[in-house]
C-alpha positions in Angstrom: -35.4 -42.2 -17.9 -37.6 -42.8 -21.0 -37.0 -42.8 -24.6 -39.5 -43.5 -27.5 -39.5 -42.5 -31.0 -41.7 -39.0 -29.9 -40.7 -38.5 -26.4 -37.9 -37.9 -24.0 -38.5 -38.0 -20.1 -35.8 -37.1 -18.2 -35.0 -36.8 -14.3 -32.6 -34.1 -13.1 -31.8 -32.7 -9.6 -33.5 -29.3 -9.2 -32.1 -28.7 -5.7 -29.8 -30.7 -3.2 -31.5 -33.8 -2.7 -34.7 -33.1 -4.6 -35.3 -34.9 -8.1 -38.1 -33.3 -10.7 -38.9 -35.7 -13.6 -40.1 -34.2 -16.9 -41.3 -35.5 -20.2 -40.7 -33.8 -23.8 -42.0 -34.4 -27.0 -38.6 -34.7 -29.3 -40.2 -32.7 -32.1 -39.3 -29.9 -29.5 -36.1 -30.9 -28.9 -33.5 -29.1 -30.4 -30.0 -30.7 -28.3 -30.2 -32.3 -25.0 -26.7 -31.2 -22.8 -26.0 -32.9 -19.3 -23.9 -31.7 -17.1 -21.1 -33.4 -15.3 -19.7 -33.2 -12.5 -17.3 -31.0 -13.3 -19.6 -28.8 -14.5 -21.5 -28.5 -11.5 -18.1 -27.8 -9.5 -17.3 -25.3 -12.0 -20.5 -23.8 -11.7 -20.3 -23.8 -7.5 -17.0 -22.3 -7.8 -18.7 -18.8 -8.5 -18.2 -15.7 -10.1 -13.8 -15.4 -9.5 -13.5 -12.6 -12.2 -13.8 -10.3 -12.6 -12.7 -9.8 -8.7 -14.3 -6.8 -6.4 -12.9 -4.0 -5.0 -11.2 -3.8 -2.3 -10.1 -7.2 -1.8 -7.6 -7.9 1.0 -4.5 -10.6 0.3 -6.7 -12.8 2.4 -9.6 -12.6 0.2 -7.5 -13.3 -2.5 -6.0 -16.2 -1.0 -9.6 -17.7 -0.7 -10.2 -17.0 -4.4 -7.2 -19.4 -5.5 -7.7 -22.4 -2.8 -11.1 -22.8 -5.1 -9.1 -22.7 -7.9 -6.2 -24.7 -6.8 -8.7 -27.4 -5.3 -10.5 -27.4 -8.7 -7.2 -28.5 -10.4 -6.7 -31.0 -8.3 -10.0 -32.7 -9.0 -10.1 -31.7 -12.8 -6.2 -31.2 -14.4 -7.3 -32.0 -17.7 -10.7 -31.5 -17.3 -12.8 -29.2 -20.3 -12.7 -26.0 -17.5 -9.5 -26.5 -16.5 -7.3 -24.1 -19.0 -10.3 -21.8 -18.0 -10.0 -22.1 -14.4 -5.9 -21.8 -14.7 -6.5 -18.3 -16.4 -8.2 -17.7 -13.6 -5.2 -18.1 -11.6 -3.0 -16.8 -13.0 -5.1 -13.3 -13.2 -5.8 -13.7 -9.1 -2.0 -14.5 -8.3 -0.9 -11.6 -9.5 -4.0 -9.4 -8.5 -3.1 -11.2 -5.0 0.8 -9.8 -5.7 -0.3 -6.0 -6.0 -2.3 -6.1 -2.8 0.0 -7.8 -0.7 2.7 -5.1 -1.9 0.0 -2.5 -0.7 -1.8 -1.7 -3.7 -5.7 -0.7 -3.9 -8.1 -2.1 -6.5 -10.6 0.8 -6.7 -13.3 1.6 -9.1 -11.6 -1.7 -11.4 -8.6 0.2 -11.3 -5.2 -0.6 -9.3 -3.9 2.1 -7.4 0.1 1.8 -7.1 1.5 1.4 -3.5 3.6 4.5 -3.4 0.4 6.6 -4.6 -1.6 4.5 -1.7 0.9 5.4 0.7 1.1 9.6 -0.5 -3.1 9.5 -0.3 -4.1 7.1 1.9 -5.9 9.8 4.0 -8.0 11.0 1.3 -8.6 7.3 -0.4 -9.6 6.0 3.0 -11.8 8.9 3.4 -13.5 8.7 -0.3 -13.9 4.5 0.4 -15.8 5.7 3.7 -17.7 8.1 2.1 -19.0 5.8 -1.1 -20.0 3.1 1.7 -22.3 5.7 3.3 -24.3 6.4 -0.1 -24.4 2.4 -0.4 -26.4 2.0 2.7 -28.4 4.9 2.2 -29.1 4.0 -1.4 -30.3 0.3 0.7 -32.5 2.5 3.6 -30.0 0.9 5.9 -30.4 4.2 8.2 -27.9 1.9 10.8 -25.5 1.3 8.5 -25.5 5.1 7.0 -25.3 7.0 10.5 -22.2 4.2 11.7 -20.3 5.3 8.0 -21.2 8.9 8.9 -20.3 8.6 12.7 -16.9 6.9 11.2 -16.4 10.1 9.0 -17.0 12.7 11.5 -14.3 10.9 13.8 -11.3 10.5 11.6 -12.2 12.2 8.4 -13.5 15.4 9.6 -11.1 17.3 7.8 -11.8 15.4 4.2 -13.4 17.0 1.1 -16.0 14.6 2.0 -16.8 15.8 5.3 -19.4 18.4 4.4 -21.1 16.2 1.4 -21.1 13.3 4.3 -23.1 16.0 6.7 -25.5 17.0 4.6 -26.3 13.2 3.7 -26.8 12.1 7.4 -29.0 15.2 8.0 -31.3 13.8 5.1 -30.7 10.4 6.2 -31.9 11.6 10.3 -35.0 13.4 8.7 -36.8 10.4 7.0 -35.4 7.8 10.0 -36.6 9.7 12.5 -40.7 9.5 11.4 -39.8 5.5 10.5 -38.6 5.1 13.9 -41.4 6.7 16.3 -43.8 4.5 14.4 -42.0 1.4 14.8 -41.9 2.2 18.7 -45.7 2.5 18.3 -46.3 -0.5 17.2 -44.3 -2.5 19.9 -47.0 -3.2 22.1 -49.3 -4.6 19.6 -46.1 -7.0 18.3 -45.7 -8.0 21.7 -49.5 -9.0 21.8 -50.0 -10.5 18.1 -47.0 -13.2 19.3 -48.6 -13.9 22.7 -52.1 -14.6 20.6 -50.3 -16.8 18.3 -48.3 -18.5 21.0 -52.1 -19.6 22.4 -53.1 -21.0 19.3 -50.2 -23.6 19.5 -51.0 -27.4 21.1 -50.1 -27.2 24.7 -47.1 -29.3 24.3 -45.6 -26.9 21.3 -46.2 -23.6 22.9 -43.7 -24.2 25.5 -40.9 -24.9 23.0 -42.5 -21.7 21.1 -41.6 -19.6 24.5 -38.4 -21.4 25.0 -37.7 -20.5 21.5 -38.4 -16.7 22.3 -37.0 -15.8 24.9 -33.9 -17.4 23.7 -34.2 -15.2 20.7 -34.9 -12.4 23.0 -31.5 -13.2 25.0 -29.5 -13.2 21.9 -30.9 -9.7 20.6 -30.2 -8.2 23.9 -26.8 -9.3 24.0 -26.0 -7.9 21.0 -27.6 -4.6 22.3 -25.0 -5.1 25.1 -22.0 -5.5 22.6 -22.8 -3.0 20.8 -22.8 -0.5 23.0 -20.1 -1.7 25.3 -17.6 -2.8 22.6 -18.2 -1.4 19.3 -19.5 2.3 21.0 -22.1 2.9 18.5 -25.4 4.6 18.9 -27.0 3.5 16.2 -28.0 -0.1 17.6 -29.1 -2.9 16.3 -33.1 -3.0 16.3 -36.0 -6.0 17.2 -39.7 -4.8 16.8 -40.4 -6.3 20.1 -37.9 -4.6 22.4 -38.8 -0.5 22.5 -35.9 0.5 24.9 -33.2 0.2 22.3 -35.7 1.9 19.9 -35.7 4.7 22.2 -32.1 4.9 22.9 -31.6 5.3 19.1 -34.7 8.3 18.7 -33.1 10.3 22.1 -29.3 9.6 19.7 -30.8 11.1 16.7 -33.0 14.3 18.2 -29.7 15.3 19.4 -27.1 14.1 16.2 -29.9 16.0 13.8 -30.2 19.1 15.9 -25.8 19.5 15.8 -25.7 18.9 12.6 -28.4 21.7 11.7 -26.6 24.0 13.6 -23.3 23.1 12.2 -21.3 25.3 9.5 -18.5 24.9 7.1 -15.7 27.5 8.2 -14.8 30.2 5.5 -11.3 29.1 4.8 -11.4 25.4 4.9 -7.8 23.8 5.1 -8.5 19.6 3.9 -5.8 17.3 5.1 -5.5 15.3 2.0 -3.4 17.2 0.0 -1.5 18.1 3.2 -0.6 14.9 4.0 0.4 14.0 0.5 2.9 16.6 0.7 4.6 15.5 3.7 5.4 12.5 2.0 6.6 14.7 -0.5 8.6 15.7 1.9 9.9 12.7 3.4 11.1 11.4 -0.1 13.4 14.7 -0.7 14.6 14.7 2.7 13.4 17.7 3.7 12.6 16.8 7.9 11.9 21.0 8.4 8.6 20.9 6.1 7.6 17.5 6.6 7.5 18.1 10.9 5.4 21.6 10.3 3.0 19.7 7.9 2.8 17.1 10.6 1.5 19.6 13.0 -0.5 20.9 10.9 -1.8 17.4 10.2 -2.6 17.2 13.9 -4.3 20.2 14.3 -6.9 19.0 11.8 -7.4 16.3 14.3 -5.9 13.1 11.8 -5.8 9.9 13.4 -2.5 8.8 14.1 -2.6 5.8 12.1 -1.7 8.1 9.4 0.4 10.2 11.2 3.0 7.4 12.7 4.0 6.1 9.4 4.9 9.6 8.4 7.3 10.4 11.4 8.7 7.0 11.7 9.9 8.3 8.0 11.3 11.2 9.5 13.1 9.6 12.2 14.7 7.0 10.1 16.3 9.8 8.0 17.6 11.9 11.2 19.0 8.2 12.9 20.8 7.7 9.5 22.4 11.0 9.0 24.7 11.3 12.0 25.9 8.1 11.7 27.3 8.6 8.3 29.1 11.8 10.2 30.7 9.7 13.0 32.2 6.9 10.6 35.1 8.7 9.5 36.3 10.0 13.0 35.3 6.7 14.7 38.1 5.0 11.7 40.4 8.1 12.0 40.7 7.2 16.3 41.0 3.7 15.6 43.6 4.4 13.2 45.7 6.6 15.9 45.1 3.9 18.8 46.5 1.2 16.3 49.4 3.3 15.5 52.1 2.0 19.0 51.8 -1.4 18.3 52.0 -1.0 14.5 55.1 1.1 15.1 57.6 -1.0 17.4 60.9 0.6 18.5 63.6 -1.3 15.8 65.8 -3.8 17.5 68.4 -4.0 14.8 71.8 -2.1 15.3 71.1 -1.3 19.5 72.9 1.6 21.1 72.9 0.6 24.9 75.7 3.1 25.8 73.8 6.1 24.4 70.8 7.3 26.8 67.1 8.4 25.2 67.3 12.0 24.9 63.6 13.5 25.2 62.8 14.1 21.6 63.1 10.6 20.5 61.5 9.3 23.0 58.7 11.6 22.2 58.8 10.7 18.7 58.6 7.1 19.7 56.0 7.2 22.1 53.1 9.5 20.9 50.0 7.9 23.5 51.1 7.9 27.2 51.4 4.1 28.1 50.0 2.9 31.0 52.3 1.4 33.9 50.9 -2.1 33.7 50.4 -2.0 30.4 51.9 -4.8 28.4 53.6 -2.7 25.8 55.6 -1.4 29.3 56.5 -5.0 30.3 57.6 -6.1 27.4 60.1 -2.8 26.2 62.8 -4.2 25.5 64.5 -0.7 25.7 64.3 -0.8 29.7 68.1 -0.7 31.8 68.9 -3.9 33.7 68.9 -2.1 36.9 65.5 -1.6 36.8 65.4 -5.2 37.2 68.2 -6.3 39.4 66.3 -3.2 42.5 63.2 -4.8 42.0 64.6 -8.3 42.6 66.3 -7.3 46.1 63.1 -5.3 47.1 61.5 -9.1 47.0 64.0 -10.7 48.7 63.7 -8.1 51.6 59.9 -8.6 51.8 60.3 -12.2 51.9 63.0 -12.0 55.0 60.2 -9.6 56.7 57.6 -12.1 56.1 59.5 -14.8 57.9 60.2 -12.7 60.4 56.8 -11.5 61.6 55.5 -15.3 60.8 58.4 -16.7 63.4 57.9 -13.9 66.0 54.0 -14.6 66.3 55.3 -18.2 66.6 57.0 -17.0 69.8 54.2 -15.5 71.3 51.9 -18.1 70.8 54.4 -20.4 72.8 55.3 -18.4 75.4 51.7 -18.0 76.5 50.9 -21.7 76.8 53.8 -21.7 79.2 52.5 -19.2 81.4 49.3 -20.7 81.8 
């Protein structure tokens, strides 16, 4: 904005739409940088890489539209070579995942070795988001990851570490709570005091406001209990009820928990389950369908379990039909073999009669009598023929017959009447 021989002022955009100017003494100046436009894109586009955990193909796919739509802008702009490493390493990141790999703990785990231990890499994911929300005091979050465990995981090494996490986690929410239900009378009373303190024509937008906001909460209440089944609602320190709700849930989560106990020989369904796929891959149905029961008697989802016998089942479909190909060729073979075979026409004996074993010999399959191989034999005597044409011309004088005598009688009565 202002240059002299001693001083520099210059006006930059702090935030969106708001301009600071400031004035510097060049003696303190070492280098003056600006950025451009393309650095501030760059600089918007975020932290790409290293990617997160965890990422689905979607979240990938969001990842390289920034990327992509950064190229577009810049192509030969002084980020772009950065920004096309960039995507290069998320394409094929993005690759692995939508194959079925895992990125956990910065490392890629391969999708046959996702597939073999998906119970007990689902259950350890579960279990590490628990500790995150209790490392945060997010008692909601903690006692949802726990109620999560104890439903399908139950029968993971992480079961009894997961227990004994939500016990301490019940302990220090349960003090928290019963003083926030104290206090939600003298909320209540703080907002209608501050509410009276507004002009006359604010306050009622101030109500309007509130009991909008109170709507929303309660809905959300609703949801949660209704659709998402949880007991661990959703809290607002002016609505007690749902405060309650959750203390009468806990009392009674806390006090099974105490009471319950790890059984002396504990049977974990991860390494079962890994070896049914084991299993699966040496064809061996007769383990893999007792592990499966197994599998179900410790109570695992059957998320896990249909993937598994949809294995099996594909392998029993596929073996008897690799039985029944050779005998289904082998029949269509012997039906083929009368018409492939017809009775020689050169060098005819018509004075020497069939005996029986030729025409056994000849005819292996019974022909049926309106079958066209039977019209078309050649080998058949004319006399055959020559009785079948008199039978027709018998029928024919019969018809003509019956047809002239009804004739008769139709005349005959007319005449009497």
């Amino acid at each position: 904005m202002l240059e002299t021989p001693g001083v520099v002022e210059l006006k930059w955009e702090k935030r969106p739409g708001i301009y600071q100017t400031d004035r510097y003494l060049k003696s303190n100046i070492e280098r003056v940088e600006i950025d451009t436009k393309e650095d501030i894109q760059f600089r918007n586009m975020g932290q790409l890489l290293p990617s997160p955990d965890r990422l689905t193909p979607e979240d990938y796919q969001r990842r390289i539209a920034k990327c992509t739509a950064f190229l577009d802008l810049y192509p030969n702009g002084t980020h772009s070579e950065k920004v096309k490493l960039m995507l290069k390493t998320l394409e094929e990141e993005s690759e692995k995942a939508a194959a079925g790999g895992l990125k956990l703990n910065s490392k890629w785990i391969d999708p046959q070795t996702r597939q073999e231990n998906a119970y007990a890499i689902d259950a350890n994911i579960e279990f590490a988001d628990m500790v995150a929300a209790k490392e945060s005091s997010n008692f909601k979050l903690t006692m949802r990851h726990f109620d999560k465990i104890r439903a399908d995981f139950s029968s993971s090494e992480n079961y009894s570490k997961a227990r004994a996490l939500a016990i301490e986690t019940l302990r220090g929410y349960q003090p928290a709570l019963q003083l926030q239900i104290g206090q939600v009378d003298i909320k209540r009373q703080e907002r209608e005091r501050a509410r009276a303190t507004l002009p006359l024509n604010v306050r009622a937008e101030n109500k309007a406001a509130q009991d909008k906001a109170d709507s929303i909460y309660l809905k959300l209440v609703d949801r949660e209990t209704s659709e998402l089944k949880t007991k661990w609602l959703s809290l607002n320190e002016y609505h007690s009820d749902p405060m309650r709700k959750v203390l009468n849930a806990l009392k009674n989560t806390l006090s099974t928990l105490e009471n319950e106990t790890d059984p002396e020989e504990q049977v974990f369904a991860g390494p079962l389950y890994r070896d049914a796929w084991n299993a699966a891959r040496r064809d061996d149905p007769e383990a893999g369908k007792e592990i499966i029961g197994e599998l179900k008697s410790l109570k695992v989802p059957s998320r896990y379990l249909d993937a598994l016998e949809e294995a099996f089942d594909s392998e029993e479909e596929s073996e008897p039909e690799a039985e029944v190909e050779p005998e289904a060729e082998a029949e269509s073979e012997a039906e083929a073999e009368p018409e492939a075979e017809p009775e020689p026409e050169a060098e005819p004996e018509p004075e020497a009669e069939p005996t029986p074993e030729a025409s056994t010999k000849q005819n292996p399959l019974p022909a049926k009598a309106d079958s066209p191989a039977n019209s078309s034999d050649t080998s058949s005597p004319p006399a055959d023929s020559a009785g079948s044409s008199k039978t027709q011309v018998i029928l024919v004088i019969l018809l003509v017959l019956v047809i002239l005598g009804a004739l008769a009688a139709a005349f005959i009565g007319k005449k009497k009447k």
